[in-house]
Each structure stands twice: as C-alpha cells, then as structure tokens.
N, C-alpha and C positions, 0 to 999 in steps of 0.2 A: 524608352528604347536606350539599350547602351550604346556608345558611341564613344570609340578609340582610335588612338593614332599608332598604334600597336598593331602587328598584323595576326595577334591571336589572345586570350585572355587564359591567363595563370588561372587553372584548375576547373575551366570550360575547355568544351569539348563544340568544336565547329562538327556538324550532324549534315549540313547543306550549304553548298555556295546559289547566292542566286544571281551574282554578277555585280557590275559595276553600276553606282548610281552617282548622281550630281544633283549640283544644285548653283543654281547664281543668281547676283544681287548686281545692279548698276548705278553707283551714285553719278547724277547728272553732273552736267559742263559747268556753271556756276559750284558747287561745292570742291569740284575738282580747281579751278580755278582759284578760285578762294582758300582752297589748302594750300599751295605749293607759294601762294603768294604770301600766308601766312607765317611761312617757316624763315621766311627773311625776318617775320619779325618777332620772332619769339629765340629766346639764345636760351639755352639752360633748361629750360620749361615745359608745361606740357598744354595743349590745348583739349580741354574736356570736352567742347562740343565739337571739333572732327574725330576726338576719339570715341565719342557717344556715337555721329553716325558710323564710323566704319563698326563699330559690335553692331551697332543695330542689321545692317547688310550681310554679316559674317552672322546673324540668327537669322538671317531671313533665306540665305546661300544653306545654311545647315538645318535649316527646318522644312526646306526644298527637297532634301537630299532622304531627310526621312519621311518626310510622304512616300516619296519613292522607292522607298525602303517597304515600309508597311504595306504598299501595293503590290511586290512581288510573295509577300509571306517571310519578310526575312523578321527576325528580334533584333538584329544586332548590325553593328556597321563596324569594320574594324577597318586597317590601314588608311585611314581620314588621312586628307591631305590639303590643306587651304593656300588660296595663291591669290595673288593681286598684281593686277594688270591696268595700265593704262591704255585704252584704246580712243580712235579719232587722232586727229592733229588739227593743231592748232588752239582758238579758242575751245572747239569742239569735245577737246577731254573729256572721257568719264572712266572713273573706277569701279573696275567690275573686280569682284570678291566669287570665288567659286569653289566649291568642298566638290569634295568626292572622294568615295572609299569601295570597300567591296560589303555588299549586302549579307549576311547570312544567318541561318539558324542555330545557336548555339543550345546546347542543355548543361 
C-alpha cells in the first residue's frame, strides 16, 4: 500500500475517499522512564535502542492504520500525520505514537 505525507500523488488520480483511519502504539512506564532519564546522560549522541523501539511503535501505529486502510477498500493513505505524546503522570508515563491520514482509492 502506498503511504504519503502529501495530501495527493503527482500523476494519480484520487477516484474515492474512504475517510479517516489511525493507528497507535504505547511504550510502557519503565521505557518512558528510562528514556527521559537517559538524555541526562548522553550529550552529543544518539541512543540506538530507544530509537529502535520508538521505529518499532511508529510500524506498529502505521501498520494499524493500514489494516484499516485495507478494511475499508482504500489502496492508498495519503495526508499521514505522526504524533507523540506523553500520557499518565508521574512514574506512570508512557509514549504513545499515533498515524493517521485519510484512506483512498487512487488509479
């Protein structure tokens, strides 16, 4: 399935809208914790495994979003949109990753 951040595609032709679809992924309270605590200790740097699981959540949020996609009859998702949010307080934290675009039929 194609999948764009663009709200149409150079030299496709959108034929049907089927609406808005989503998808989300929630990394637990230890990961979230463990991230924000890690950024004290990294200066310069990059850490490969919170950036391994945040892609891993952001394919799990956009392969949500095309099941969803494929259930209504769409090919294609265009105007994608990804967001990351902190929700809970306290120790409680988790990051939730969420897509969503609009579903449609392209030829």
């Amino acid at each position: 399935m194609l999948k764009t951040t663009t709200p149409n595609i150079e030299g496709k032709q959108i034929v049907e809208y089927h609406g808005l679809v989503s998808g989300e992924a929630i990394l637990g309270a230890n990961f979230v914790k463990d991230f924000f605590a890690s950024i004290r200790d990294i200066v310069g740097g990059r850490s490969q495994a919170y950036e391994k699981e945040l892609q891993k959540a952001k394919d799990i949020a956009i392969g949500e979003m095309e099941e969803k996609a494929l259930e209504v009859g769409a090919n294609t998702i265009v105007g994608i949109d990804l967001d990351y949010e902190t929700i809970g307080m306290g120790s409680g934290n988790m990051l939730m990753v969420s897509a969503s675009g609009t579903a449609v039929t392209i030829k």
